[in-house]
Every structure is written in structure tokens, then in C-alpha cells.
C-alpha positions as CSV (number, residue, x, y, z in Angstrom):
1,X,139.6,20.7,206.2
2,X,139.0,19.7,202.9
3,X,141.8,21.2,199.6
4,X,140.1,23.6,198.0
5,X,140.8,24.2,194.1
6,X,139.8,25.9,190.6
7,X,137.6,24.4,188.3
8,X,136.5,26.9,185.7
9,X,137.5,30.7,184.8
10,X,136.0,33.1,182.0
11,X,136.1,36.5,181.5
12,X,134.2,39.3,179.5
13,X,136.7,41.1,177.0
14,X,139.4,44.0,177.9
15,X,137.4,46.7,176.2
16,X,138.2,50.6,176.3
17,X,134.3,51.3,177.1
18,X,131.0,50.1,177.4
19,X,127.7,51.0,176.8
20,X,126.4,49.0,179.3
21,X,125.2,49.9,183.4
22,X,128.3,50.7,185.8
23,X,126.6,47.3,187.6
24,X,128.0,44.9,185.4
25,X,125.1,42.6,184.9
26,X,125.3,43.1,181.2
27,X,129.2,41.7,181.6
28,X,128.4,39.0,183.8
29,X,125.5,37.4,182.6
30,X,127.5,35.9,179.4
31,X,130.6,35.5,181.9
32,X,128.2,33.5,184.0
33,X,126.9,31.3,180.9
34,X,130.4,30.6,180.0
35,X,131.4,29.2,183.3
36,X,128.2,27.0,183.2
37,X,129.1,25.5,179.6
38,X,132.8,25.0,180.6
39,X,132.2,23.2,184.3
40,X,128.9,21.4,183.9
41,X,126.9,23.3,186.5
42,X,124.3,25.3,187.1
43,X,123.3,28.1,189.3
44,X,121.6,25.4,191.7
45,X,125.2,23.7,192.3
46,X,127.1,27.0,193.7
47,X,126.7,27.0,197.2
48,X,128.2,30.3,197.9
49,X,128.9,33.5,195.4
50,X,131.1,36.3,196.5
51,X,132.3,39.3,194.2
52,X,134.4,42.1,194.2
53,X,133.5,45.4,192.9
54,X,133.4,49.7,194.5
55,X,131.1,51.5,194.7
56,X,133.4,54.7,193.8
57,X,133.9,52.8,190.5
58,X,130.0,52.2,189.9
59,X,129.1,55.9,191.1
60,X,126.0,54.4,193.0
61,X,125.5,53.3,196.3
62,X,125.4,49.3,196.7
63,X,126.0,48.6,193.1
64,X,127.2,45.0,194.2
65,X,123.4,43.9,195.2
66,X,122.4,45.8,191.4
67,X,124.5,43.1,190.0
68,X,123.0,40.2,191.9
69,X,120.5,40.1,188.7
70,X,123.2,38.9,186.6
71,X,122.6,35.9,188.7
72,X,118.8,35.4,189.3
73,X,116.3,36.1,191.5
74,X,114.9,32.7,192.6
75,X,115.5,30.4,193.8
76,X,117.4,32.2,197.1
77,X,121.4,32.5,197.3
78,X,124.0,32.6,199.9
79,X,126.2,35.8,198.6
80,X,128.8,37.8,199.9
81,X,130.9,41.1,199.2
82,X,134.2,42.7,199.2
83,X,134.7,46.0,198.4
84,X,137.7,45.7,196.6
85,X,139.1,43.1,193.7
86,X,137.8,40.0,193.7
87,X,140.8,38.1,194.5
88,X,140.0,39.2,198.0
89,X,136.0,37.8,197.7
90,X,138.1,34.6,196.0
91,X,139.8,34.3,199.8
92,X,136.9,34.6,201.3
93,X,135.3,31.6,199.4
94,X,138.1,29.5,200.0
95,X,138.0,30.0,203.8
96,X,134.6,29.0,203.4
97,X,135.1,25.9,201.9
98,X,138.1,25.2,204.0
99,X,136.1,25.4,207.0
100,X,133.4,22.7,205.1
101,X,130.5,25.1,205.4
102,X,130.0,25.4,201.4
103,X,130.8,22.7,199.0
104,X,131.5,25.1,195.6
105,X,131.6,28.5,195.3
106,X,131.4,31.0,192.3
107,X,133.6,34.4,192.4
108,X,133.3,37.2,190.4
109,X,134.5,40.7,189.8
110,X,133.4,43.4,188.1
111,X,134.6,47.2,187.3
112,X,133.8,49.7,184.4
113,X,136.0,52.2,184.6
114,X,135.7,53.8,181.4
115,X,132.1,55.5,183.6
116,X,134.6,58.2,185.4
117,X,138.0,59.8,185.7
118,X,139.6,56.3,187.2
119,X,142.9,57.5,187.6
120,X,142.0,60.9,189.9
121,X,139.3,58.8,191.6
122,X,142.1,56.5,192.9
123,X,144.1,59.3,194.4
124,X,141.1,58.6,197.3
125,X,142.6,56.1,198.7
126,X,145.5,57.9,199.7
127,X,146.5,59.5,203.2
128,X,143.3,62.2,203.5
129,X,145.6,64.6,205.2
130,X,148.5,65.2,203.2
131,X,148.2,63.8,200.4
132,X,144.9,63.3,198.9
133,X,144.2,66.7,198.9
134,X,147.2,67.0,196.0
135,X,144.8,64.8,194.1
136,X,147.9,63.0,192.6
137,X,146.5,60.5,190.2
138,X,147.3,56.9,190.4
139,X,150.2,57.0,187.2
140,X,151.9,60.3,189.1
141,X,152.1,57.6,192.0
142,X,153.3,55.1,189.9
143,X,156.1,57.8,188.1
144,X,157.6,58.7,191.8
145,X,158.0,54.9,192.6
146,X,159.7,53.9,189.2
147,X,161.9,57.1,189.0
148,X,163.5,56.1,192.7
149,X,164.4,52.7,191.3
150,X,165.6,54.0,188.1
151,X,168.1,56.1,190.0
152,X,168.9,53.6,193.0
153,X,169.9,51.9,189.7
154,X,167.5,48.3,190.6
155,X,166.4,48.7,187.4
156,X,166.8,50.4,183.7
157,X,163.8,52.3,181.1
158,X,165.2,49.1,179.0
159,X,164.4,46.5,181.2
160,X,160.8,48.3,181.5
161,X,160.3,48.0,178.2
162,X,161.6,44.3,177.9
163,X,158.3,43.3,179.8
164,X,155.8,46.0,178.0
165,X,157.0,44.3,175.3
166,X,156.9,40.6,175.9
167,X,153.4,41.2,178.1
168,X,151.9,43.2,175.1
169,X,153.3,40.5,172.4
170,X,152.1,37.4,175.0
171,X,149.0,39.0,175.1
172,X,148.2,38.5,170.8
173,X,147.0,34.7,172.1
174,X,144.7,36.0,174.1
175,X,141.2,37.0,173.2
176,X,140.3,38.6,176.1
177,X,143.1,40.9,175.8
178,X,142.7,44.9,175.5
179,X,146.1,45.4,173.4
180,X,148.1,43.0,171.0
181,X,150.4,42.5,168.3
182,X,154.1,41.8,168.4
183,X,155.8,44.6,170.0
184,X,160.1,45.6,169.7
185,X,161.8,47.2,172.4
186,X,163.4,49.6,170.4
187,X,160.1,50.6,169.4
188,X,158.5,51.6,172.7
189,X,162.1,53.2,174.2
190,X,161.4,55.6,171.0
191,X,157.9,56.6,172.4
192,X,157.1,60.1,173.9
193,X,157.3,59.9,178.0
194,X,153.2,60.3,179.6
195,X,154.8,61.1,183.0
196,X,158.5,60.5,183.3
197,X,159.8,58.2,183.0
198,X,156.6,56.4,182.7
199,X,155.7,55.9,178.8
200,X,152.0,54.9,178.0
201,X,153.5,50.9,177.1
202,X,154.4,51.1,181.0
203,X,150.7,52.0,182.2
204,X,148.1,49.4,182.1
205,X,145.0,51.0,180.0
206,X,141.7,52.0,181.5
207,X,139.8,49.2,180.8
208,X,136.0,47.8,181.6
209,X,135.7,43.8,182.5
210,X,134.6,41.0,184.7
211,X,136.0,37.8,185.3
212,X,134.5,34.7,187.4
213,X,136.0,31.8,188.9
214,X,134.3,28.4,190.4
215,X,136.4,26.9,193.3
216,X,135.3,23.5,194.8
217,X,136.0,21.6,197.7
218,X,139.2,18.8,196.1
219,X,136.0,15.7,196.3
220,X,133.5,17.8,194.6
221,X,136.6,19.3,192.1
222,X,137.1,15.8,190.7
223,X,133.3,15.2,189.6
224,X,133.7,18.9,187.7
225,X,137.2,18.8,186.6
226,X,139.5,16.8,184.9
227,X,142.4,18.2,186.4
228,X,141.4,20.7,188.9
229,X,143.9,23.7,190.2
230,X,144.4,23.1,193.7
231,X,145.1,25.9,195.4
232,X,148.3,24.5,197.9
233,X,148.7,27.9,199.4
234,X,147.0,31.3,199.7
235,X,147.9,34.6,201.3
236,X,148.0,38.1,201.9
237,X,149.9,40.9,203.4
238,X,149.6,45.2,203.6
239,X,152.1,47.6,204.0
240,X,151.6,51.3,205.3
241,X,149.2,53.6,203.2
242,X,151.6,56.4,203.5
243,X,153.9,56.8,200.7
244,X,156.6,58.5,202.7
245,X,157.0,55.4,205.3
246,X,158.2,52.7,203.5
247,X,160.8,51.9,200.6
248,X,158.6,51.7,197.1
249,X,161.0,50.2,195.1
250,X,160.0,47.0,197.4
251,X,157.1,45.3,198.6
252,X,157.6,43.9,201.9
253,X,153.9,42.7,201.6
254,X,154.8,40.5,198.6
255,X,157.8,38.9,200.4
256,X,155.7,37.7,203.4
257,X,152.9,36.8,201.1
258,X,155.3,34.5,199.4
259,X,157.2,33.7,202.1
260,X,153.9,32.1,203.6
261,X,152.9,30.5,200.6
262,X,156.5,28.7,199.5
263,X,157.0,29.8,195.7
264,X,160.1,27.0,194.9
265,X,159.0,24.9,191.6
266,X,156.5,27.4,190.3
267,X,156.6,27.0,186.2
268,X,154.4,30.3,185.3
269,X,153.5,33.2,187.3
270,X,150.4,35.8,186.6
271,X,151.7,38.6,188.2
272,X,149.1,41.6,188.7
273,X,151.8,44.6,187.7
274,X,149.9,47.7,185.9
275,X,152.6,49.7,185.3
276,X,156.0,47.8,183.9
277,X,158.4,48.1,186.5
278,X,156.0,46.7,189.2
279,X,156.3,43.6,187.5
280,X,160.4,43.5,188.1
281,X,159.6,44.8,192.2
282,X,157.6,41.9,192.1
283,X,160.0,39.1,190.5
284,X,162.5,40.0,193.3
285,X,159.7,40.2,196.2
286,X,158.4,36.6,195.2
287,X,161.9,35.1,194.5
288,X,161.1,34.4,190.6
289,X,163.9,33.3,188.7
290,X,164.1,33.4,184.8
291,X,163.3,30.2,184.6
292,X,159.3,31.5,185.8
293,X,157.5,32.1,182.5
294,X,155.9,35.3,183.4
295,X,152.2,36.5,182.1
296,X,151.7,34.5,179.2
297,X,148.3,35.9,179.0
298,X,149.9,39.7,178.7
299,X,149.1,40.7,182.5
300,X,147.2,44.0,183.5
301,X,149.6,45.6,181.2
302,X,147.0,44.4,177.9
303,X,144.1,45.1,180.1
304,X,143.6,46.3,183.8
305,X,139.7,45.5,184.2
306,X,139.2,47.4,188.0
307,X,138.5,45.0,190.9
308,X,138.4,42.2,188.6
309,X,142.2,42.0,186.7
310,X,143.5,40.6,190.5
311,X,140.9,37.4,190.3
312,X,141.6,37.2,186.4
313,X,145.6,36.4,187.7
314,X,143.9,33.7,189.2
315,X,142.1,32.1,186.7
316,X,145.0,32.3,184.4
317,X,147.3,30.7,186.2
318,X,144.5,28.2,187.2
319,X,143.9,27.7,183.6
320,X,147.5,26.5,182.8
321,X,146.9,23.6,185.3
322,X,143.4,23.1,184.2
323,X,144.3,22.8,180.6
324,X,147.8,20.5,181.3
325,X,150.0,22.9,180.3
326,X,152.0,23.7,183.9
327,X,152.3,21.5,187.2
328,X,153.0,24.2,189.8
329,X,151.9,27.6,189.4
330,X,151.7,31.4,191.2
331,X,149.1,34.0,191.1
332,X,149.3,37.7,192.5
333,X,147.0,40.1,193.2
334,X,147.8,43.9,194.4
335,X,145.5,46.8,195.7
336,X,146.4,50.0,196.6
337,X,149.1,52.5,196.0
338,X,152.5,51.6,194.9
339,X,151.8,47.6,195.6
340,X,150.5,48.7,198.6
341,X,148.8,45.2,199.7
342,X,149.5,42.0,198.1
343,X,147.9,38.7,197.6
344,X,149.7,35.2,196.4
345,X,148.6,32.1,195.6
346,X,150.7,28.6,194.7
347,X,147.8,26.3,192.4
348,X,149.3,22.7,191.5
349,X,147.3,19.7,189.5
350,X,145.6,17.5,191.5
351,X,147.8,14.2,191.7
């Protein structure tokens, strides 16, 4: 089984809104044309694509196969779907090339979620008996599960705003990013509450995006990549849907993910935490230290792109290794309520 690893990632921009199709083929198509520039390739060399993306989301029925024509019609192409982020559709490429039945592969993701009420729309994923018929939207979810650390005392509204404001001031180097600008603490603890304690520095924005990532079998990597991100170790882990039946200020589901994975010697993390205290959950459920620089691309907090901000953890934390500037790196990916179901990945330089 051959080592599987990164060799190119681009994104579309963290915008507000669109004006384009709830497909994404207007998103994707200069994504796509990136990625060829940066790697070499063309839509010839990908053996296998795989995206991520809802239907909810899109408000149409199969929008995944609408969004095909951001790749092409001809010649023929061996595709795949998951209907969720695309962190999940980048798992299922890697088993693919793991089992040697697909040489490269090209994931993408792709949400706009500016086309409908995102944050009700989420409360659809919640138990359909007791309480999705509340409709409680996805940042009332979020308030319950940082008020019961706040008062177990695992964590303080300061320490949340010590990582709005590093991820929102991190986030100034990067282009792609939804929100910037240097950002003080005592700044944001002066800001109105949106739904205590959450402020709106804590909540990730709505945002519309797409990201894509090329992964290649460790042989092929070399030809396309300098210094390919090899991904060492990849996994993922749920926990119970129902709010009520498991402790939120943990994620159990992280811990085994990491667990599996082995996180010792990781340099930077790209931890996928839209709302602020996730990101401290998630410290303490992968065993980060403060040595761990931590989103140094400002995280889901500067822009939350739906079904695609999970593979854009990813490819930042691939890009750190693909551009020299980190050895040993971790990536995250969470769907579902409350860091519901979690997905890790360890990416080192090829030696």
C-alpha cells in the first residue's frame, strides 16, 4: 500500500454572498485552474475526483452532479460523493489510493450558504423527536455547550476571546480570509453578547466557498511536488447525536481520532472550531500543548465555507509542509452538533 500525500490546495475566497448558482461551478472552475497552475496537471492526470457538498445547502436535488461541469464533460471521469464536508470525500480518496486502485486524486468541496437560513437549516440534523421540532439553530447549540464549560469553570469568556482574537489577527495574511485586521482582547470582551455568552467574535460567519485538494500516491507525489505532505495518519470518530447523552464540554470522538492517529511532534495544527471555545475542547481532546501554533491561517472563525472549511484545514496544514515552513503537522475536521464527529489527520514532509 503505497503513502498517500498532498500536493496542491486552493481555495475560492471567504465571501459573505454570491451571486453565483447554489452548484458551485462558478467557484470551482477558477479553484480548479489554480490547482492546475500550482501542481502541473491537468484534468487528464486525476484519476479519481470526489467532493463534498448537501443538498439542503444547494436547495436542489443532486446538486453535486450540477457541479460536475465545473470539471468537464469529456473525456469521461471516475467521481465520487459525500454528502457532507469534503474532508470526508478527502478519506475516501486516500483509501483509494491506499488500496492502489487510483494513482492521484482531486477533492473538492463546495457550499453557499449565504442561498438560505444556514443556521435554522442545521437544527435538521438534530434528534427529529425531541429536539428538532424546537428548531434550535446551530449558535443556540453552540451557547448551551460553552455556557456548561464556562460554569464547570474549564474555561473563561477571556480565554474565548484570546483565540477570536489571535484567529481573527492570523487571519490578516491570508487572502482567502472572510474577516481580518489586528484584533485586542479587551476589545471583543467589550462587545454586546449574540446569544450568551456567545459574542459574534466567537461565531464563525456565514460564509460561501470551495476549496480543492490533489492527493497522490508518495511515487507519483514526488514527480508533482517538491516536498509533498504525506499524510502519516488519518481518522475519524462520532459520538451520539443526542445532545442530552454525552458531556459537550468534551469530544470523546477527537480523543480516539487522535489517539489513532499519534499527535506527539506536531508543529501547527488547523483546527476546524466555528465557535471559539470549540477550539480550547479541541486543544485538550488532541493533546496540543502551547508549544502547537494553532490556525495560522485564522481557522473557520475568519470564514466557515459549509462542507468545504473541514478539507480547507487540510490543505492548510498541508500547505505549511508543502511550502517548508513546518515538518510535522495536524488537521481536523468536525461535522455535526456540538463536535459531534471528528476527523484528524498527522501530514509530515516526505524525507
Amino acid at each position: 500500500m503505497h503513502d498517500v500525500a498532498v500536493v496542491g490546495f486552493s481555495q475560492a475566497p471567504n465571501v459573505r454572498r454570491t451571486h453565483g448558482t447554489t452548484n458551485g461551478v462558478e467557484m470551482l472552475v477558477p479553484v480548479f485552474a489554480d490547482l492546475y497552475a500550482r501542481t502541473g496537471l491537468s484534468k487528464s492526470d486525476i484519476d479519481f475526483w470526489c467532493s463534498g457538498s448537501s443538498d439542503y445547502l444547494a436547495g436542489r436535488a443532486f446538486s453535486f452532479v450540477a457541479a460536475v461541469d465545473a470539471i468537464g464533460a469529456f473525456p469521461p471521469i471516475h467521481e465520487s460523493h459525500v454528502e457532507m464536508d469534503a474532508a470526508w470525500a478527502l478519506y475516501e480518496a486516500w483509501l483509494k489510493i491506499r488500496t492502489g486502485e487510483v494513482e492521484t486524486a482531486l477533492v473538492y468541496g463546495f457550499g453557499k450558504s449565504s442561498a438560505g437560513a444556514l443556521r435554522r437549516v442545521l437544527a435538521l440534523q438534530l434528534d427529529p423527536y425531541v429536539v428538532a421540532p424546537l428548531w434550535p439553530d446551530s449558535v443556540g447549540v453552540a451557547g448551551l455547550q460553552a455556557r456548561l464549560g464556562l460554569d464547570a469553570g474549564l474555561w473563561s469568556e477571556k480565554d474565548m476571546a484570546e483565540v477570536a482574537a489571535r484567529s481573527l489577527t492570523g487571519a490578516a495574511t491570508n487572502p482567502a480570509a472572510q474577516r481580518s485586521g489586528a484584533v485586542e482582547v479587551a476589545e471583543l470582551l467589550d462587545a454586546p453578547m449574540v446569544a450568551d455568552p456567545l459574542r459574534a467574535h466567537d461565531i464563525a460567519p456565514v460564509t460561501d466557498g470551495a476549496a480543492a485538494v490533489v492527493l497522490a500516491a508518495l511515487p507519483r507525489a514526488r514527480e508533482i511536488a517538491e516536498r509533498p505532505a504525506v499524510i502519516r495518519g488519518i481518522a475519524h470518530h462520532v459520538d451520539s447525536p443526542v445532545l442530552g447523552a454525552r458531556d459537550l464540554t468534551r469530544s470523546p470522538s477527537a480523543e480516539a481520532a487522535a489517539a489513532a492517529v499519534g499527535t506527539a511532534g506536531v508543529e501547527i495544527a488547523e483546527l476546524h472550531a466555528p465557535f471559539s471555545h470549540q477550539e480550547l475542547i479541541l486543544r485538550r481532546a488532541l493533546g496540543l500543548d502551547e508549544r502547537v501554533r494553532v490556525n495560522p491561517s485564522g481557522g473557520a472563525l475568519a470564514g466557515n465555507p459549509m462542507f468545504a472549511a473541514g478539507l480547507t484545514r487540510i490543505g492548510e496544514a498541508a500547505r505549511q509542509v508543502l511550502e517548508g515552513r513546518a515538518g510535522r503537522v495536524l488537521a481536523h475536521a468536525t461535522s455535526g452538533p456540538a463536535l459531534q464527529q471528528n476527523l484528524v489527520a498527522v501530514l509530515e514532509g516526505a524525507g
